[in-house]
Each structure stands twice: as C-alpha cells, then as structure tokens.
One Martini backbone bead per residue (centre of mass of N, CA, C, O) as a GRO file, in nm:
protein
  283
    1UNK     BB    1   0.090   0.039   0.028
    2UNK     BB    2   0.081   0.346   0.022
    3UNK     BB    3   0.149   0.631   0.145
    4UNK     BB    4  -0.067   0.767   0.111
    5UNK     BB    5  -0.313   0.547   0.144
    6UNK     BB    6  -0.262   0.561   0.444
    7UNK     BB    7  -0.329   0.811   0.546
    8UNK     BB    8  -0.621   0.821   0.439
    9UNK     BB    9  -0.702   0.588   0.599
   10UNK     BB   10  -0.638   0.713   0.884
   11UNK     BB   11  -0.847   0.946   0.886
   12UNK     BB   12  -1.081   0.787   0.851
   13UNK     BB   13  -1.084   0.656   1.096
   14UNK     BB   14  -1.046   0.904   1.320
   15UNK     BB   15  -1.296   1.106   1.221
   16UNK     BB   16  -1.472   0.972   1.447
   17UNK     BB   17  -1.329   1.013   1.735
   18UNK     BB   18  -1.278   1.299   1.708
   19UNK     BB   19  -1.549   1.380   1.678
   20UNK     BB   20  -1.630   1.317   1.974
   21UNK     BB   21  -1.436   1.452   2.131
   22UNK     BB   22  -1.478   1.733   2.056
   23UNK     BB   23  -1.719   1.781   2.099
   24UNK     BB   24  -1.766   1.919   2.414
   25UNK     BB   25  -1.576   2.123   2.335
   26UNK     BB   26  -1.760   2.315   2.127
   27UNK     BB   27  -1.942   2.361   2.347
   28UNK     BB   28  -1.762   2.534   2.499
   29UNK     BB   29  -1.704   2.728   2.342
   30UNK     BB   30  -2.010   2.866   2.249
   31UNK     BB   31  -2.041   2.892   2.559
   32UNK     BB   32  -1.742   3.117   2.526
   33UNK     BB   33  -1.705   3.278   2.282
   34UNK     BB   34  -1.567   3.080   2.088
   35UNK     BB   35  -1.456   3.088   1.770
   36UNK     BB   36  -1.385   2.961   1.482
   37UNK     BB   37  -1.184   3.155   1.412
   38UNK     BB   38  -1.019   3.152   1.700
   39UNK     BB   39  -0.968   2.848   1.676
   40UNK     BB   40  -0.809   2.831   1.411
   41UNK     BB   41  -0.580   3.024   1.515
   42UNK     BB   42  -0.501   2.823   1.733
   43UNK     BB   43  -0.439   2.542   1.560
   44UNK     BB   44  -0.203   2.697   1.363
   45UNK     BB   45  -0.014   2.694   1.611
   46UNK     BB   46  -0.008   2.448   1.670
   47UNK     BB   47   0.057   2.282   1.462
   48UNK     BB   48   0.359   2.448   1.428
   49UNK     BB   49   0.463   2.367   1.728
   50UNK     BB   50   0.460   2.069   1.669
   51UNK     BB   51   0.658   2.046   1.448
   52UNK     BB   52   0.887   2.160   1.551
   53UNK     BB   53   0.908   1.999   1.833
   54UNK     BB   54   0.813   1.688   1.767
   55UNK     BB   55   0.923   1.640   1.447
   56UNK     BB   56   1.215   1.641   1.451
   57UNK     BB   57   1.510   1.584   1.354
   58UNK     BB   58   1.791   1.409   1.416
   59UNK     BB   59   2.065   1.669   1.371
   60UNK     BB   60   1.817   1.813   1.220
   61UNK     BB   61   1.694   2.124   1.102
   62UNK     BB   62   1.408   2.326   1.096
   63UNK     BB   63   1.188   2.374   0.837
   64UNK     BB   64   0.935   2.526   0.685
   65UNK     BB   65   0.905   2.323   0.483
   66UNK     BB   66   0.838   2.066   0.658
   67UNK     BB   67   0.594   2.221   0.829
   68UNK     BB   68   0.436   2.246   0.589
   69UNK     BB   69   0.413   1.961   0.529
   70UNK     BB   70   0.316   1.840   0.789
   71UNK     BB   71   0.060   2.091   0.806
   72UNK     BB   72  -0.082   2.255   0.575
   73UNK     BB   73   0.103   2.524   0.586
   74UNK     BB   74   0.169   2.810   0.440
   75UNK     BB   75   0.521   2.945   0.467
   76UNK     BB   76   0.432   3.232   0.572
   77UNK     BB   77   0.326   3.129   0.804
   78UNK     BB   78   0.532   2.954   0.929
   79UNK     BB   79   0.720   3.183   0.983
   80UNK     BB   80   0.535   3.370   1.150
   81UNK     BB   81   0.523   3.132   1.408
   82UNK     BB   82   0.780   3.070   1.478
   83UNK     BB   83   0.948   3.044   1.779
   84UNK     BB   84   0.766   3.050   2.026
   85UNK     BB   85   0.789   2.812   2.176
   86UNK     BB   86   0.677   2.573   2.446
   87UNK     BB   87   0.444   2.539   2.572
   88UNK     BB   88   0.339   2.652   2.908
   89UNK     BB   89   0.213   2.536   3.226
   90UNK     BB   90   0.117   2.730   3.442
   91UNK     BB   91   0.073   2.750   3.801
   92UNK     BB   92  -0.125   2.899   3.994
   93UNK     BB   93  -0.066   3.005   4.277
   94UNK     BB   94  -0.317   2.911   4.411
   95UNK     BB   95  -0.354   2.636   4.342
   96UNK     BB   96  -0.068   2.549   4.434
   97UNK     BB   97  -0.153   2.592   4.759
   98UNK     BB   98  -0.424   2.442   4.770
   99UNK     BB   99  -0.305   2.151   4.659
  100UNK     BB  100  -0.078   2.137   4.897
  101UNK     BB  101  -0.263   2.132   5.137
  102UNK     BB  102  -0.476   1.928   5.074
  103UNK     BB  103  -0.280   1.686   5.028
  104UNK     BB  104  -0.183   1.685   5.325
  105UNK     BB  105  -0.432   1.644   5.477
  106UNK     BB  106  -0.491   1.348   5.317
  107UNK     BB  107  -0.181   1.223   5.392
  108UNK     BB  108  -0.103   1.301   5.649
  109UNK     BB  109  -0.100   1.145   5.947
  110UNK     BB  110  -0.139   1.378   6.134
  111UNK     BB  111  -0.422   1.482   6.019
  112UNK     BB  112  -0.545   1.223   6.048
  113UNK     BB  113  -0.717   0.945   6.053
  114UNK     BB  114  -0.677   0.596   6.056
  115UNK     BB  115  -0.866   0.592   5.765
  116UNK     BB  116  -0.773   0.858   5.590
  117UNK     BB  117  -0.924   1.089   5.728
  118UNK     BB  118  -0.960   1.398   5.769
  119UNK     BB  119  -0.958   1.647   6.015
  120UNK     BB  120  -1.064   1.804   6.285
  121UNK     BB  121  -0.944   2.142   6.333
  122UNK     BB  122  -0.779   2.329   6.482
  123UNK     BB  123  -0.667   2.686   6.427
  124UNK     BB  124  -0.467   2.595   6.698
  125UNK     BB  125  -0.200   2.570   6.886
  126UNK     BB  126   0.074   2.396   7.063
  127UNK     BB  127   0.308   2.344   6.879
  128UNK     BB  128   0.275   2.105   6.664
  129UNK     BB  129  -0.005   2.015   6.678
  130UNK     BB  130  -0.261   1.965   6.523
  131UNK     BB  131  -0.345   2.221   6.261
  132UNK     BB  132  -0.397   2.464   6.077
  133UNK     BB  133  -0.135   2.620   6.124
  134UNK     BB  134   0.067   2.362   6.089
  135UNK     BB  135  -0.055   2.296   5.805
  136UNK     BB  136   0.066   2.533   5.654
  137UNK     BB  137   0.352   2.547   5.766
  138UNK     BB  138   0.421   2.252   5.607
  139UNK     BB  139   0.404   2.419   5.313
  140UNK     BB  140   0.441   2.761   5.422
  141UNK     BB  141   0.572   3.052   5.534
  142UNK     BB  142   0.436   3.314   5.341
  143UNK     BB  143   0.197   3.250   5.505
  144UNK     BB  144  -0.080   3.291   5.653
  145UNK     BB  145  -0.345   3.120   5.838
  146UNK     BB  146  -0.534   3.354   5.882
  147UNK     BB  147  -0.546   3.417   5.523
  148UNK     BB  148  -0.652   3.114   5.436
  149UNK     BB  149  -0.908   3.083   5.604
  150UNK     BB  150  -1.049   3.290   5.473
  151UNK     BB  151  -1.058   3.176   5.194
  152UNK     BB  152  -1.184   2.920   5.216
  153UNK     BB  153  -1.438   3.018   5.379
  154UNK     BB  154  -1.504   3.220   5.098
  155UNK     BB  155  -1.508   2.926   4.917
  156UNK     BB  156  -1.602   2.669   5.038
  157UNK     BB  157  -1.371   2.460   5.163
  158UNK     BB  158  -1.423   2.520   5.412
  159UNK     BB  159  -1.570   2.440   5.798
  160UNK     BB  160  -1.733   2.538   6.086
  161UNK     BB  161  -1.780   2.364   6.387
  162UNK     BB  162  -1.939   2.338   6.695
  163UNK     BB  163  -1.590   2.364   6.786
  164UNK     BB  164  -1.433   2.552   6.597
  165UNK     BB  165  -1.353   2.372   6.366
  166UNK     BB  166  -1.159   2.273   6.101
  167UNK     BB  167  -1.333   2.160   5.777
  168UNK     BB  168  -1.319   1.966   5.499
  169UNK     BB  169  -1.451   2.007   5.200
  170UNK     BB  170  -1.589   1.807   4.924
  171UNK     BB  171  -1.531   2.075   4.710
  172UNK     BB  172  -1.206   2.089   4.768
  173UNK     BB  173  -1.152   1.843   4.513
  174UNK     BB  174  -1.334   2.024   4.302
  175UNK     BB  175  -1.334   2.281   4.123
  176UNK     BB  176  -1.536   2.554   4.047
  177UNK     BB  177  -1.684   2.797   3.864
  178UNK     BB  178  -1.488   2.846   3.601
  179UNK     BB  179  -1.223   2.931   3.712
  180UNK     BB  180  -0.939   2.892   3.722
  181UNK     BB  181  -0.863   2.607   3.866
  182UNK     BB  182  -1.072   2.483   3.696
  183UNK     BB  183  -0.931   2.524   3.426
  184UNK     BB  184  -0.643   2.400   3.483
  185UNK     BB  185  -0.758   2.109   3.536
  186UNK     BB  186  -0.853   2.077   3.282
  187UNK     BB  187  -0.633   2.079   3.119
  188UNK     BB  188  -0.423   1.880   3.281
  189UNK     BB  189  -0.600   1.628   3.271
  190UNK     BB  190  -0.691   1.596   2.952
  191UNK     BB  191  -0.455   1.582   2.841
  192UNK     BB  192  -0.331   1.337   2.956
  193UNK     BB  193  -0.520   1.153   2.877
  194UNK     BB  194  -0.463   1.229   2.561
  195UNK     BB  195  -0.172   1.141   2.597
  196UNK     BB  196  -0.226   0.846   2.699
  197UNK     BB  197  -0.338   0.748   2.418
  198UNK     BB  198  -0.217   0.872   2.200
  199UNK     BB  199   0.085   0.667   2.311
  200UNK     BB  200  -0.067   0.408   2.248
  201UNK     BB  201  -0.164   0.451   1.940
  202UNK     BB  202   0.175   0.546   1.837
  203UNK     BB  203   0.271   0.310   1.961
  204UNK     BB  204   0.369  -0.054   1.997
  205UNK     BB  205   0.273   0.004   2.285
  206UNK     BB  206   0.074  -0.007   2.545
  207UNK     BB  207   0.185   0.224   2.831
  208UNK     BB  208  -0.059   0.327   2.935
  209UNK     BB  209  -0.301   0.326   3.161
  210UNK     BB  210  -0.677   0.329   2.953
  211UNK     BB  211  -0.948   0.252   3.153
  212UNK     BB  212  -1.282   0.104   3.119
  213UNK     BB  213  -1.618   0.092   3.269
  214UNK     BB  214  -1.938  -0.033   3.064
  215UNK     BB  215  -2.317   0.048   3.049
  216UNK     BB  216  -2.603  -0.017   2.890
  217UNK     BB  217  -2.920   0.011   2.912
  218UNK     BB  218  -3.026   0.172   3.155
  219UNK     BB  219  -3.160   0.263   3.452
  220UNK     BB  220  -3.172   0.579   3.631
  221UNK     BB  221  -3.116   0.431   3.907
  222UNK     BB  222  -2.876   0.255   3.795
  223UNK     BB  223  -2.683   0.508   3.725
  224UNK     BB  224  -2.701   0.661   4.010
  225UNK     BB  225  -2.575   0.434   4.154
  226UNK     BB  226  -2.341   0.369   4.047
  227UNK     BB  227  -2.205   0.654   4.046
  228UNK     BB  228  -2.201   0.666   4.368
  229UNK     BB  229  -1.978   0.393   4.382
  230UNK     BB  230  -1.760   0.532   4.191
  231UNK     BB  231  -1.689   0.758   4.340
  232UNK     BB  232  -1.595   0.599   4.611
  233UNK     BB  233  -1.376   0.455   4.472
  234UNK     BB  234  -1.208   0.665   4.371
  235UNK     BB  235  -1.141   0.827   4.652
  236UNK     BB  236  -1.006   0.600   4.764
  237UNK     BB  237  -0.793   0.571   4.570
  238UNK     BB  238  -0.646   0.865   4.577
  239UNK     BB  239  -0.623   0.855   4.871
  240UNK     BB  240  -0.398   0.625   4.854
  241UNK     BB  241  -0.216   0.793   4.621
  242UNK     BB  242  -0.151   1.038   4.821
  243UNK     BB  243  -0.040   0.874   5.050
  244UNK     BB  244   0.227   0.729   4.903
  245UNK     BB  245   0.328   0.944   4.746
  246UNK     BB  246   0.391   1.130   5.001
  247UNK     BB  247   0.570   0.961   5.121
  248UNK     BB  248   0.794   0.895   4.866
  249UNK     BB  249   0.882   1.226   4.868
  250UNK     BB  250   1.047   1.258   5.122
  251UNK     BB  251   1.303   1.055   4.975
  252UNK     BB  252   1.336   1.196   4.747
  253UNK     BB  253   1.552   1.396   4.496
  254UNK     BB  254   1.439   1.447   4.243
  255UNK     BB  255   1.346   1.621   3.903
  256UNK     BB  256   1.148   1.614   3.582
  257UNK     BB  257   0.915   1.470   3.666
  258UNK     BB  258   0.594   1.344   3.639
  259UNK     BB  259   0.245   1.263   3.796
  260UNK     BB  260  -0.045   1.127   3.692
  261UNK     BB  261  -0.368   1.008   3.870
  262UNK     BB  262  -0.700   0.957   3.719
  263UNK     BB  263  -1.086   0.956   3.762
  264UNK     BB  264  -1.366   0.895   3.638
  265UNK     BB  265  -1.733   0.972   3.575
  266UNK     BB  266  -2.023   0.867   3.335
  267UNK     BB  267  -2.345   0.993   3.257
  268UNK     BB  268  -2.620   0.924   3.025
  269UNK     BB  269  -2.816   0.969   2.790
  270UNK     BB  270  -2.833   0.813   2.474
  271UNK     BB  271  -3.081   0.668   2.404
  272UNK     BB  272  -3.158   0.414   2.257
  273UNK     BB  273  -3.177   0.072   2.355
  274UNK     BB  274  -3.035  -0.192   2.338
  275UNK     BB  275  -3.058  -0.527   2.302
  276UNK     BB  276  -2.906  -0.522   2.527
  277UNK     BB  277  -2.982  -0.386   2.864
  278UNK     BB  278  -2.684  -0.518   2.971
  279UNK     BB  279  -2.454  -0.380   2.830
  280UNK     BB  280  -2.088  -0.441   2.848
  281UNK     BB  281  -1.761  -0.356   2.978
  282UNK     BB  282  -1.406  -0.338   2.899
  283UNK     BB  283  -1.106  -0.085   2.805
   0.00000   0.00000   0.00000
C-alpha cells in the first residue's frame, strides 16, 4: 500500500473518534464565545508548534519548509508562527497553594483519623500539635494561617464546625464555577488522559494504563446508583495513592519528572436502547 493511501486511511479511521472527542468541546467553546474564526487561529499555531518541536528530525535543523509540508499550513504563515517555543503552562500561585496544602491535609498521617480521613482541626494550638496552623506552616512559611483560612471559608472550600475546628469541605477536592482553578485542572487532567491515549496508539505498545467499565441500556435509577459507587471508590482510591506518593516523596531527591493518576465517573441518557439492556464491557 502506498504512503498516500495509509495516510488517507489513518485520516478516515480518526475521523469518528475525534469528532467525538471534540464535540463536548465545541459545546465549551460556543458556550464561552470562542468562534470558529478563534479557534481556527489557535489550532493553526498549534499545529505549527507542534511540528517544529515535536516532530524534528534528530541532528537535522527543521526548517519552514518540513513544517508546511507536515502541517499543510503554507510556508509564509510558517515562518511567522515559528519560534514560539513549547507551551508551557504555568501553575496559578493560588491553585498550587491550595492543592498543596489539600494534598498534605488528606495525606499526611498527621492530620488524617486512622482511616486516612482528614481531621477536623483546631484554628491553632501549642507547639507542633495538628492544627490548620501547623497545617499551613508545613507546606509555606510565606503565608499567614489566618489569611488562608479567611480565603477557604469565603471560597467554601472548609467550614467551621459547632466545635469551632476548621473541616476540610468535599467541594475542596474539586474546583467549580469556571474559575482559574477549575479551568487549570481542566486543561491539565484533559491533556494527560489524551496524551496517555495518544501513546499508546502510536506507540508499539499501549504504555499507560486507559481503561473504563462501561454499561449501555440502564434504567435512570440503576444509573445514578452505579455512579454513586463509582465515586466512593474512586476518592478511596485517589486518597491511597496521594498518600503513599506524599510518602514516597519525603525520600525523593527530585527530578524533571511529573506523575498524575486520575479518575474520571460518567453518566448520560443515549437514546435508544441496545438490543442487550444490560450491555457492558471494560477497555
């Protein structure tokens, strides 16, 4: 088979799974008044960034000319996307603040109850004692305890119990209402999955683990049970592995790697039911 004709095929398999993939997309952009024309504009320097940096040749200088025919973006709109350098997508100050202190809170032996459930804490104590004070001070010295605890409560992240302790909110494991955090975590958690995905078709070999149990033709009730279950074990598992990575990192010397395990749970009406009603699988 010709070099053309495998590309033509590749083109044609993709195009169902990716316009799947995008279509929840699109609904965010439309919702968010990005158009066509922006997003245009935004996939062609993508495009372009991705060739030069992603796809040089080793040893040999990528020149417009490579770039244009990889991207069939024509060569003087090449030459004046290049040189960008590689996105880098920095971490809001606040964001990394307070997922690092949730982190500590849900991880460290300290704060947690026997069953690695976080504490409610007194605003202060004496001496080392857990505390959101000793909480804070244990992830930044740069920061007042009582200047994040102001910002927690006013953001619904903790509340105050009838004992006057400070508790962690289960709204605080997952940032909402569109803001920087949650749109941070969007783009980070997103990439990952679809860059594990990625890898793994056109590697040799699926490298990341990107698996799902899934369920056609439920009834809303058996849906919505299913989806409750799946939450409860998802936050077990997550909290067992921030703390033994919050463990394993005492002892690290560090390095240039990053590691991210996430969990996603969803439910939707599809329409029509499948000939089997109970129809399911994992992949």
């Amino acid at each position: 088979m010709s070099e053309m004709s495998e590309t033509a095929r590749d083109e044609g398999a993709l195009h169902r799974p990716v316009a799947r993939l995008l279509r929840p997309l699109v609904r965010l952009f439309v919702a968010r008044g990005i158009t066509f024309p922006a997003l245009t504009n935004l996939l062609r320097e993508l495009y372009v960034n991705v060739a030069e940096y992603d796809f040089a040749l080793p040893g040999k200088e990528q020149t417009d000319s490579r770039v244009s025919l990889l991207t069939g973006i024509h060569r003087k709109e090449v030459r004046r996307l290049r040189g960008a350098g590689a996105p880098v997508s920095a971490v809001p100050a606040t964001v990394s603040r307070t997922s690092r202190i949730i982190a500590r809170w849900i991880a460290d032996p300290r704060f947690t109850d026997p069953d690695g459930r976080p504490l409610a804490l007194p605003r202060s104590a004496d001496g080392e004692a857990p505390s959101f004070e000793t909480l804070v001070a244990a992830v930044t010295r740069d920061l007042r305890p009582r200047a994040v605890l102001d910002e927690w409560l006013d953001r619904g992240l903790a509340f105050s119990d009838e004992h006057g302790r400070v508790v962690l909110a289960e709204s605080a494991y997952v940032p909402k209402g569109g803001g920087e955090p949650q749109l941070y975590y969007f783009g980070r958690n997103l990439h990952d999955h679809i860059a594990a995905s990625v890898a793994n078709v056109i590697g040799e070999t699926p490298r990341f683990l990107e698996r799902a149990v899934h369920y056609d033709g439920l009834s809303e009730d058996l849906a919505g049970r299913l989806e409750a279950r799946a939450r409860a074990i998802a936050m077990d598992a997550l909290r067992e592995a921030n703390r033994e990575a919050h463990a394993a990192c005492e002892d690290d010397a560090g390095g240039r790697h990053r590691w991210n395990f996430g969990i996603y749970v969803y439910t939707e009406e599809s329409g029509a039911a499948p000939d089997d009603p109970a129809a399911g699988g994992a992949a």
